[in-house]
C-alpha positions as CSV (number, residue, x, y, z in Angstrom):
1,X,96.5,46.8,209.0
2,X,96.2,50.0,211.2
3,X,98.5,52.9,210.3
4,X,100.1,53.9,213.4
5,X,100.3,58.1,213.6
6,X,103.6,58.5,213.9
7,X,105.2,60.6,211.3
8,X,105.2,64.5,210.8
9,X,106.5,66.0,208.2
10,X,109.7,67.2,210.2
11,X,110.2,63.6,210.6
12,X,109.5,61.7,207.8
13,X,112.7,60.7,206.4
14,X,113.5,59.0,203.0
15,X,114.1,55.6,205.3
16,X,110.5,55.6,206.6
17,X,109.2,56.0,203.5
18,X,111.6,53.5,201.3
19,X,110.6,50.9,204.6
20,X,106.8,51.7,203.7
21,X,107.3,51.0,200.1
22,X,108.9,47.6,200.8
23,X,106.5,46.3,202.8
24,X,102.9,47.8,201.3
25,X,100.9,46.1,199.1
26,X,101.3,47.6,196.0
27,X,101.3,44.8,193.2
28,X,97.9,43.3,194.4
29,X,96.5,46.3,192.2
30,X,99.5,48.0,190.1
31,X,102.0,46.3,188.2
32,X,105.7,46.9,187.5
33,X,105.7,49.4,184.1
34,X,108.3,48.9,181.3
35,X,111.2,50.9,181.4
36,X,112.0,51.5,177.2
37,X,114.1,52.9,174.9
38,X,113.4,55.6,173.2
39,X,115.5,55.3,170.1
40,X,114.3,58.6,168.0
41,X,114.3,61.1,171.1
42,X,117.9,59.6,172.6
43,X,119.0,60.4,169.0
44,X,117.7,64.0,169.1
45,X,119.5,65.2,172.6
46,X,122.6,62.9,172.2
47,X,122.6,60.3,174.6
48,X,120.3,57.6,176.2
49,X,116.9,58.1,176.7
50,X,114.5,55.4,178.9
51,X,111.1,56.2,179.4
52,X,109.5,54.7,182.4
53,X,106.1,54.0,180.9
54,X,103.1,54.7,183.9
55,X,100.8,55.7,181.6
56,X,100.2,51.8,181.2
57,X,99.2,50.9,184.7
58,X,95.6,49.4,184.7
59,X,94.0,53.4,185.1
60,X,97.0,54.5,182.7
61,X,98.5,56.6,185.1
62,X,101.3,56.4,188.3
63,X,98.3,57.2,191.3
64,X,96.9,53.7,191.3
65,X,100.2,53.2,193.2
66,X,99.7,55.3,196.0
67,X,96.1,55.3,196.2
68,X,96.1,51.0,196.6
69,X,99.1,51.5,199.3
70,X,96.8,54.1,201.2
71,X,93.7,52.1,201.4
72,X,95.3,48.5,201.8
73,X,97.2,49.7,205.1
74,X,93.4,51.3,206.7
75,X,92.8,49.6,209.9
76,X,89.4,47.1,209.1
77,X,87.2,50.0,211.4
78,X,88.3,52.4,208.9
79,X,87.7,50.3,205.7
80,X,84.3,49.4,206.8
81,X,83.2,53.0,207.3
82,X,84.5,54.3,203.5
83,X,87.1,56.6,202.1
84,X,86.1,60.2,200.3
85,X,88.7,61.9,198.0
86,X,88.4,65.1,196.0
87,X,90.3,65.2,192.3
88,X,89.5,65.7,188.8
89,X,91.1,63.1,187.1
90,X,94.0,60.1,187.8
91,X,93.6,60.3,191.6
92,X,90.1,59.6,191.8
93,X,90.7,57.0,189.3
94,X,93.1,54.9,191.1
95,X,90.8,55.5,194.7
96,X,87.8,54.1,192.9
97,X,90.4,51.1,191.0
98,X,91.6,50.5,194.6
99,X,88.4,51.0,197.0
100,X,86.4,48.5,194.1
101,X,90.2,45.9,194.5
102,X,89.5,45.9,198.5
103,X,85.7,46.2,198.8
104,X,85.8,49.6,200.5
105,X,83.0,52.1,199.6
106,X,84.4,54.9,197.9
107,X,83.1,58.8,197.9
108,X,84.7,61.2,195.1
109,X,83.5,64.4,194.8
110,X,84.7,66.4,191.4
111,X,84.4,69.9,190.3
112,X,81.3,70.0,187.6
113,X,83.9,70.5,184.7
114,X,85.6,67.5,184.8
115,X,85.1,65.5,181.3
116,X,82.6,63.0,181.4
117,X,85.1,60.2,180.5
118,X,87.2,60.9,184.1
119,X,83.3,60.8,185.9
120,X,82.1,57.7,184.2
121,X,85.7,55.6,184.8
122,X,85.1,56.1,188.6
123,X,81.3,55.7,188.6
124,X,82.0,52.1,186.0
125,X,84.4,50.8,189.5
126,X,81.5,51.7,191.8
127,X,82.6,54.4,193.2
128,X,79.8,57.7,194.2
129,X,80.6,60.6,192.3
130,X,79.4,63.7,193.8
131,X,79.9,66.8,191.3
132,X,80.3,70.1,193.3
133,X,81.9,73.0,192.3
134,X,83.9,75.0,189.5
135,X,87.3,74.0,190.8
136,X,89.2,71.9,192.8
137,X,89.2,74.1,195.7
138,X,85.4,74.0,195.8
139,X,85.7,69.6,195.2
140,X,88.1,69.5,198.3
141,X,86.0,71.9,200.4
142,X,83.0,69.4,199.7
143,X,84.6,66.5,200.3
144,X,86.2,68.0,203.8
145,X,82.5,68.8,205.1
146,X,81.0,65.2,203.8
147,X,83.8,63.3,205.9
148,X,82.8,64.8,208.4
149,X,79.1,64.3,208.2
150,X,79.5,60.7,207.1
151,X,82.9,59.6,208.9
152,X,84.4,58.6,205.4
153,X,88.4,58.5,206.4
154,X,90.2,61.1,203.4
155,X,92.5,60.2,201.0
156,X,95.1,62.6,200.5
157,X,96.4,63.1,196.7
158,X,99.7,63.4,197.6
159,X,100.4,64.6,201.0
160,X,100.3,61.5,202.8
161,X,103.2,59.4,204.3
162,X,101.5,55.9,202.3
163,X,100.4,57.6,199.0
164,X,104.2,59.0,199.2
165,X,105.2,55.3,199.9
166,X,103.2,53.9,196.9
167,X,104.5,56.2,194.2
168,X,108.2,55.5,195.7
169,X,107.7,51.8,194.1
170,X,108.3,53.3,191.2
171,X,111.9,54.9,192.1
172,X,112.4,50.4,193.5
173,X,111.4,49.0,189.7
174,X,113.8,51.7,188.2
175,X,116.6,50.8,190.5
176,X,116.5,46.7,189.4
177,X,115.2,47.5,185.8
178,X,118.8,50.1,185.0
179,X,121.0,47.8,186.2
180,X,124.2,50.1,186.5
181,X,122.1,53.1,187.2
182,X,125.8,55.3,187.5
183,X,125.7,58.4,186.5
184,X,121.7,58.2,185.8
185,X,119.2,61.4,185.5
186,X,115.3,60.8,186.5
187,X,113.2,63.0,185.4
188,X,110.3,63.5,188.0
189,X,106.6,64.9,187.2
190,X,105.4,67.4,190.1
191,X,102.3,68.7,191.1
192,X,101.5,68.1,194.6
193,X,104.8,66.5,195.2
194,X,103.6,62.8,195.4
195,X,105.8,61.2,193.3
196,X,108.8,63.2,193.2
197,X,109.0,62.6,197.3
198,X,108.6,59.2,196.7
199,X,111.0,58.8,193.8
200,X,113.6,61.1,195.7
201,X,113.6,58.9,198.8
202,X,114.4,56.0,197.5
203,X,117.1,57.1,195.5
204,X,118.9,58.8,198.2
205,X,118.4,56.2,200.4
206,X,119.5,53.3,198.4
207,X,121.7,55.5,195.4
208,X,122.4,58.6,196.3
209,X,124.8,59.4,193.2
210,X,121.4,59.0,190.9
211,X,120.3,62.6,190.4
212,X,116.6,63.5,191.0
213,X,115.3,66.3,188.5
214,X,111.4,68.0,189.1
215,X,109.9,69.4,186.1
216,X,106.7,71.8,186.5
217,X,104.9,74.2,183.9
218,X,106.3,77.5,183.8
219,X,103.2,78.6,184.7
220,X,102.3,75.7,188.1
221,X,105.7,76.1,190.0
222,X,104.5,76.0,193.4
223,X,107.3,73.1,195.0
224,X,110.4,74.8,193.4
225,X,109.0,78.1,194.3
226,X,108.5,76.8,197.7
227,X,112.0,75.6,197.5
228,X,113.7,78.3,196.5
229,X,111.6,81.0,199.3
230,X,112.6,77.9,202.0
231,X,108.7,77.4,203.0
232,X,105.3,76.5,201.5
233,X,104.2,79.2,199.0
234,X,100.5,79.5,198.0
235,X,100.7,80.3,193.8
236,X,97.9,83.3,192.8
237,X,96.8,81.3,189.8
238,X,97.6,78.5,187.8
239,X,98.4,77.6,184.5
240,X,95.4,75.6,182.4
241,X,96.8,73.2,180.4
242,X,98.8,70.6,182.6
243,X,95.8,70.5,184.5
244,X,97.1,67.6,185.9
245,X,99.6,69.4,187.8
246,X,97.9,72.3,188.4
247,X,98.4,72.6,191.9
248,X,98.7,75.9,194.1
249,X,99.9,74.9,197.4
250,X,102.1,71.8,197.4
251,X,102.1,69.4,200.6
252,X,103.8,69.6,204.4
253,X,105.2,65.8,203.8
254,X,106.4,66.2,200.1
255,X,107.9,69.6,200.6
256,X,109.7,68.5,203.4
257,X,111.3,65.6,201.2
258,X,111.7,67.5,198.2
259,X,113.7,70.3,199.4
260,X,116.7,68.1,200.9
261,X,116.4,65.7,198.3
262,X,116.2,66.8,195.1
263,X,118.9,68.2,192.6
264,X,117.3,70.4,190.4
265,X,114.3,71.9,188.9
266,X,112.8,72.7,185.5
267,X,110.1,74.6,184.1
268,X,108.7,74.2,181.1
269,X,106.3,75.8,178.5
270,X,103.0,74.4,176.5
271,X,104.7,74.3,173.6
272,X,107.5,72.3,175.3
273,X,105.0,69.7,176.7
274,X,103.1,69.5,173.7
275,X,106.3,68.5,171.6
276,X,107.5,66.1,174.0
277,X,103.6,64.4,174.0
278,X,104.3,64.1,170.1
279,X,107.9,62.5,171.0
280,X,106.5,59.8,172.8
281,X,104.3,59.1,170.1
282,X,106.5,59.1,167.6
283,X,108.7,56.1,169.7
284,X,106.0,54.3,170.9
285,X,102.5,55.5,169.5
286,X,101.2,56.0,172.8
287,X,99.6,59.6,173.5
288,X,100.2,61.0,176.5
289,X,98.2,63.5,178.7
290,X,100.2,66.8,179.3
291,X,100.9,66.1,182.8
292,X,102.2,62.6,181.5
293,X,104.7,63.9,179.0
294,X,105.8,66.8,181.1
295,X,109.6,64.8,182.6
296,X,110.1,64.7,178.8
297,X,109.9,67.7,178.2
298,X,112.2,68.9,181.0
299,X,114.6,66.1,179.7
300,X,114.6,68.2,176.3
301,X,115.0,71.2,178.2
302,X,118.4,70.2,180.1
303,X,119.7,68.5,177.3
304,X,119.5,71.4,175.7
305,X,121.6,73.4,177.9
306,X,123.8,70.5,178.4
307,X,122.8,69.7,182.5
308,X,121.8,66.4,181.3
309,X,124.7,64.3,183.2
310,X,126.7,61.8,181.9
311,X,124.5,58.2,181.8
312,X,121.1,57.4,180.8
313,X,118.1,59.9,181.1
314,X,115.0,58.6,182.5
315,X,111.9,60.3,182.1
316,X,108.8,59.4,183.9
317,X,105.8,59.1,181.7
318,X,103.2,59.8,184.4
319,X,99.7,59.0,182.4
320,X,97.7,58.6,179.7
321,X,94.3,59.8,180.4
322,X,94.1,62.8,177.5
323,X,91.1,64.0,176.5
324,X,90.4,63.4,172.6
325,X,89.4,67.1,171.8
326,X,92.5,68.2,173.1
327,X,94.6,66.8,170.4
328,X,93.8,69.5,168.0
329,X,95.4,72.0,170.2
330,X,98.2,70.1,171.0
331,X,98.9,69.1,167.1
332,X,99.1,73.2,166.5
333,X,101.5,73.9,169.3
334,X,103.8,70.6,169.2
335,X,105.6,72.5,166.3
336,X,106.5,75.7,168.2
337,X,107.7,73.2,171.2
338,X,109.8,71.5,168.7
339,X,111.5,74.7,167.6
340,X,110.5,73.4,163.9
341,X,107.8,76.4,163.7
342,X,108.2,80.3,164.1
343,X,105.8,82.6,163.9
344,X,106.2,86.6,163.0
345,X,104.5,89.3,162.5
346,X,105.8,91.0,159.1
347,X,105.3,94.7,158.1
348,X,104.5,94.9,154.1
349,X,104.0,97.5,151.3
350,X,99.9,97.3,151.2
351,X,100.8,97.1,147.5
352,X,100.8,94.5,144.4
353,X,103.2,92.2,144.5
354,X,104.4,92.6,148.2
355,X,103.2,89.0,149.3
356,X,105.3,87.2,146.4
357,X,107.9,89.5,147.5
358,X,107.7,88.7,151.0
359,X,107.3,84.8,150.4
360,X,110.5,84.9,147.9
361,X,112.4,86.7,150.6
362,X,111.8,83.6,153.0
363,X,113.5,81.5,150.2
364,X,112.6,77.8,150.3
365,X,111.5,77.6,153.7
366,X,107.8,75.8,154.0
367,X,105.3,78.6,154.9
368,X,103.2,77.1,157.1
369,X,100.7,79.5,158.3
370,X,99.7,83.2,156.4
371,X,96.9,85.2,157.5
372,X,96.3,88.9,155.9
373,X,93.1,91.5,155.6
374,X,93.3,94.3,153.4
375,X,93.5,97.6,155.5
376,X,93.3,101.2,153.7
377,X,97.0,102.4,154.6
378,X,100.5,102.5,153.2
379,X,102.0,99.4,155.7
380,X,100.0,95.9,155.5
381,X,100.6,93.0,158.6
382,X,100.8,89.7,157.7
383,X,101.0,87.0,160.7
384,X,103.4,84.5,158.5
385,X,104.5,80.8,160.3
386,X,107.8,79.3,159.0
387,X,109.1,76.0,159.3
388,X,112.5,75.6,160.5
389,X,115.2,72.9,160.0
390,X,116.6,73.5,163.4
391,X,116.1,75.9,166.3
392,X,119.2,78.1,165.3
393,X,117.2,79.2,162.0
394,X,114.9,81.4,163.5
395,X,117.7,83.7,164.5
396,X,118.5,83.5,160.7
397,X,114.7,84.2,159.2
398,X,115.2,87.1,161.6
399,X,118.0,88.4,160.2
400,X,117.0,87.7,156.6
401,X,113.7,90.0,156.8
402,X,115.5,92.5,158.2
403,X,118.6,92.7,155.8
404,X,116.1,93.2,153.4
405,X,114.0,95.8,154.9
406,X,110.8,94.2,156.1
407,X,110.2,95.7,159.6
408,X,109.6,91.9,161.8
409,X,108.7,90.9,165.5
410,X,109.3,87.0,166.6
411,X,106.0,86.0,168.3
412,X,107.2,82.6,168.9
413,X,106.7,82.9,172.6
414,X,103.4,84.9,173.0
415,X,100.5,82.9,173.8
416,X,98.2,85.8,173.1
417,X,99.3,85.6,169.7
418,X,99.0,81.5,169.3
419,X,96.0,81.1,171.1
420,X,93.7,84.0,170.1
421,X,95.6,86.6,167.7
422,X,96.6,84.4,164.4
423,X,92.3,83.6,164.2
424,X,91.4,87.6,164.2
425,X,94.1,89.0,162.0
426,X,92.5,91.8,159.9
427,X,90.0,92.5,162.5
428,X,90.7,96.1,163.0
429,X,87.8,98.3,164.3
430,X,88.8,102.2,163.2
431,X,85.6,102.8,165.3
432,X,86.2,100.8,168.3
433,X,87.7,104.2,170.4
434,X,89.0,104.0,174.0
435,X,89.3,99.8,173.6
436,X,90.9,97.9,176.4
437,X,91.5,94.3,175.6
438,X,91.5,91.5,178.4
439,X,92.5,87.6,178.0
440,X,89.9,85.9,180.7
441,X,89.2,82.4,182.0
442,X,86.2,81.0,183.2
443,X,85.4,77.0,183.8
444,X,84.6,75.1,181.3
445,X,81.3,72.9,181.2
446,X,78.0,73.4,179.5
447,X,76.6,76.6,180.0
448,X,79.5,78.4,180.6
449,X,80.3,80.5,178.3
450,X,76.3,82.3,178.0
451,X,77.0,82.6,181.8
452,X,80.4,84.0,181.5
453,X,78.9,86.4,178.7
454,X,76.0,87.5,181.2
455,X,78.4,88.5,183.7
456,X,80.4,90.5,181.3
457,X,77.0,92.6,180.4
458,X,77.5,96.2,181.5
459,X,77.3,99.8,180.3
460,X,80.7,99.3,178.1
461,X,80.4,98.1,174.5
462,X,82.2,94.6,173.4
463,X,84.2,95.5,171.0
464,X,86.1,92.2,170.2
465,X,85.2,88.7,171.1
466,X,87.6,85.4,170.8
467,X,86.9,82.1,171.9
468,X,87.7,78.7,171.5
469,X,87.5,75.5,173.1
470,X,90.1,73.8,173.8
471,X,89.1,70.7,175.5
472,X,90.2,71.5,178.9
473,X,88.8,72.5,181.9
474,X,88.8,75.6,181.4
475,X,87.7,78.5,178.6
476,X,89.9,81.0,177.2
477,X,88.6,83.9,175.8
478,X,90.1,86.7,174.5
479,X,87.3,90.5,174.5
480,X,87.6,94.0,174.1
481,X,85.5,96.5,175.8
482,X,85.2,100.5,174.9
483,X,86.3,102.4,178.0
484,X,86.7,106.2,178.6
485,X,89.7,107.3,180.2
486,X,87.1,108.9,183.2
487,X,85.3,105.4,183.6
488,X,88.3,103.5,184.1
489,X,88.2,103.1,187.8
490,X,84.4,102.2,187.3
491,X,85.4,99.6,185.0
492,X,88.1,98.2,187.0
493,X,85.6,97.7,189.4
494,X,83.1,95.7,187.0
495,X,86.0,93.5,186.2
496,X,86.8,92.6,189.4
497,X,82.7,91.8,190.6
498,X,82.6,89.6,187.6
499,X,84.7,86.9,189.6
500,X,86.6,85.9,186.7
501,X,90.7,85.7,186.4
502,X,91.2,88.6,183.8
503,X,94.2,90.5,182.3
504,X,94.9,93.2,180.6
505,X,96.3,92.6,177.3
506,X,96.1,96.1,175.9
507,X,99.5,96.5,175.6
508,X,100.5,93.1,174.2
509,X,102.7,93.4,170.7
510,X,100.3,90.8,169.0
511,X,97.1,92.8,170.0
512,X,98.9,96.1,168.8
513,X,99.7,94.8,165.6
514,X,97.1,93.4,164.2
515,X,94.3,94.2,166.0
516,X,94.6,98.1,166.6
C-alpha cells in the first residue's frame, strides 16, 4: 500500500491519525499489552493505579508499533529498495523486528556507544548495522547521506504521520481494556513526541474528558518547552540518563498534536525515575529501562501535589530494554527518589566522641551511608545518609541537628554530591592552590576515557580526578585543574578546544565542603 503525501503538520488532525490507526496493520507484528493493577503503588498515592505494560511487546518496548505501521503501508517500489533509520536503542529494534516480519532490507546506523546488546538484537533480525559516530546527531547525519547514496526510503522515529498512527493503537487497547475510562489520567512517556501524539489523538477524538499528561526528565524538556515558547525549541544539552528520551528538538507532526491536545506536563528527576523503575518491580518483578518507568514517575509526582484527577491513573510503561550494569546506579538512587533516603553534610567537633554524639543525635533512625577523613582543624565533615519513614521527616532531621547545634546542609538534591562527592570525601589537597573544579561528559565506549584524558593534557596541573561508569552512554567525570587568576581566559579557552560539555562546579556546596 502506497502512502499518499497528503498530510503536513498544520494539517494532521487527531481524526487522520485515529483513521490511520484503525486501518494499519499493527497486530501482524505487535500484540495488545496487559493493562494491570498495580496494588502496592495505587496503595502508596491513594487511588487506582493501571500500568499499561509495553515493555512486553516482542522487542519489550512500545516502537515496534509504529515502526511495523510505517513499513507495512510502503508502496512495493519502496519496500523493494530498503528502509535506513538512525537510533540507539528501541527504534532500531522494532525497524529491524518489522523490516525482518515483511522481508524488507533494513539499514541502521548507531552511534559507536551504543551497548552491544541493542547492536546484536538488530544484527540477530538481519538487519545492517552501520556504527558511525559519538552521538545521535552524528548516527542521523549518516544515515541522511547513505539514503541518499543507496535510495533506502527513512524511517522517522517519531515524526511521521504512520509511526504517530502506530503508537496511537495503544491510546485504542486502553480505551476497550478501562471500560468506564471517566474521569481517567494517562500518563504519557515523551521524547520525540511519538507516542504522546498518538495517545493524545485518540483520546480526544474518541474521549475527550480522559486527560492526557506528558512526563519528560527535568533535564530533556524539549516538547513542553516548545509548548510553553508556542514553537519548536532546540534544547543546548541533554540529560544522560533517560537516554531513551533524550531528545533535543522534538518533531513538526508531534508538536503540532501535542500542543492542542494535551493537558499537562511533568518533569521529573533521576532519582524520581529510578524509584518508580523499583515500583514496578516491586508489583510485577519486571525492571524497567529509565525511559520505560518515566509516566510512573510523573504519576508519583502529581499525586503528590494532588493533580491526579478523580478515576484511575494509567501509566504507560514504555520498555524494558535496561542495560544490566546500570542497576547498580539505579539501586543507589531509587532511595533518594523514594524520599526514604537523605543525605547531609554535618559540621562536627574534630574531637573524641563527636561521631557517637552525632549518631545519638539522629536517634533511631537507620544510618545508611557515613563517610569521614581526619583533617588537622577544629570543625570535622561528615557526609551522613539517613533513612526516612516518610518524606516529611527530612524537614525533621533538619531541625533536630540544628536544635542541637550541629551546623547541617540537605544535599538531597545535588547530583554533584550523589554522583561524584560522597566517593572523595576527605580528599582535601591544602596544596592544590588556585583549583577550579569542572563536572564533564564525554561518550562512553572503549577507549574513551584515555582519549578524553589526552584531550584534557595541558599546561595546568590535575588536581582532582572522579570517575565512574555508570553503564550508560555516556561518562561522567568529575576533575580539578590549578589555574592562576591571570590564566583564566587561557584556560577557558583550553576548555572549550577540548570539545567536551563541561561545567564549572567550583562553587557547588558539596565541592566546598568536603573537598576544599
Amino acid at each position: 500500500m502506497s502512502q499518499p503525501q497528503a498530510f503536513t503538520p498544520d494539517t494532521l488532525t487527531e481524526h487522520d491519525v485515529l483513521r490511520l490507526a484503525l486501518t494499519g496493520q499493527v497486530y501482524a507484528a505487535a500484540v495488545q499489552t496487559p493493562l494491570c493493577p498495580a496494588p502496592r503503588l495505587s496503595a502508596r498515592v491513594g487511588g487506582a493505579v493501571l500500568l499499561k505494560r509495553e515493555d512486553q511487546q516482542p522487542i519489550f518496548s512500545f516502537k515496534l508499533r509504529g515502526a511495523y505501521n510505517k513499513l507495512s503501508a510502503l508502496s512495493g517500489a519502496e519496500r523493494a529498495r530498503g528502509v535506513i533509520c538512525a537510533s540507539a536503542g528501541n527504534h532500531a529494534q522494532g525497524v529491524a523486528y518489522a523490516a525482518q516480519a515483511l522481508g524488507v532490507r533494513a539499514v541502521i546506523v548507531m552511534p559507536v556507544t551504543t551497548p552491544d546488546l541493542k547492536v546484536e538484537a538488530c544484527r540477530v533480525r538481519g538487519a545492517e548495522v552501520l556504527l558511525w559516530g559519538d552521538t545521535y546527531s552524528d548516527a542521523e547525519a549518516r544515515a541522511e547521506e547513505v539514503a541518499r547514496e543507496r535510495g533506502l526510503t527513512p524511517v522517522h522515529p517519531y515524526d511521521d504521520p504512520w509511526v504517530i498512527a502506530g503508537q496511537a493503537t495503544v491510546g485504542l487497547e486502553l480505551l476497550r481494556q478501562l471500560g468506564d475510562p471517566a474521569g481517567a489520567t494517562v500518563y504519557v512517556p515523551v521524547g520525540g513526541g511519538g507516542l504522546i501524539a498518538g495517545v493524545a489523538a485518540v483520546l480526544r477524538a474518541l474521549r475527550p474528558d480522559v486527560r492526557v499528561v506528558g512526563v519528560e526528565p527535568e533535564d530533556s524538556d524539549a516538547m513542553a518547552r516548545s509548548v510553553r515558547a508556542g514553537e519548536r525549541v532546540t534544547l543546548e544539552r541533554v540529560g544522560l540518563f533517560v537516554d531513551g528520551v533524550a531528545v533535543r528538538r522534538v518533531g513538526a507532526y508531534t508538536f503540532a498534536l501535542a500542543r492542542r491536545l494535551v493537558d499537562d506536563w511533568v518533569q521529573v528527576s533521576t532519582d524520581e525515575v529510578c524509584a518508580a523503575i523499583k515500583d514496578v518491580y516491586d508489583d510485577t518483578r519486571a525492571v524497567l529501562e529509565p525511559a520505560g518507568a518515566l509516566a510512573v514517575a510523573g504519576l508519583k509526582r502529581h499525586a503528590g501535589t494532588g493533580l491526579g484527577g478523580s478515576g484511575a491513573r494509567v501509566a504507560l510503561t514504555g520498555g524494558a530494554n535496561m542495560n544490566f550494569s546500570r542497576l547498580r546506579h539505579v539501586a543507589e538512587r531509587a532511595e533518594v527518589g523514594e524520599q526514604r533516603e537523605a543525605v547531609f553534610a554535618v559540621t562536627i567537633p574534630e574531637r573524641p566522641g563527636a561521631f557517637r554524639a552525632l549518631i545519638g543525635a539522629l536517634g533511631p533512625r537507620a544510618v545508611t551511608e557515613f563517610n569521614y577523613r581526619y583533617a588537622p582543624r577544629e570543625d570535622a565533615r561528615v557526609f551522613v545518609g539517613v533513612q526516612l519513614a516518610s518524606p516529611g521527616e527530612r524537614g525533621e532531621v533538619l531541625g533536630t541537628l540544628r536544635a542541637q547545634g550541629y551546623p547541617v546542609t540537605d544535599l538531597t538534591g545535588d547530583e554533584l554530591a550523589k554522583v561524584h562527592v560522597r566517593h572523595l570525601v576527605g580528599g582535601r589537597a591544602p596544596e592544590a592552590a588556585h583549583e577550579r573544579a569542572y563536572a564533564f561528559t564525554f561518550p562512553e565506549r572503549p577507549g574513551a576515557l584515555l582519549e578524553f584524558l589526552t584531550r584534557l593534557r595541558g599546561r595546568w596541573n590535575i588536581s582532582l580526578f572522579h570517575y565512574r561508569n555508570h553503564g550508560s552512554a555516556h561518562g561522567r567525570v568529575l576533575a580539578g585543574f590549578q589555574v592562576p587568576p591571570d590564566e583564566e581566559a587561557a584556560f577557558a579557552a583550553f576548555l572549550a578546544a577540548t570539545g567536551y560539555p563541561a561545567e564549572d562546579m567550583s562553587a557547588n556546596p558539596a565541592y566546598r565542603l568536603f573537598l576544599t
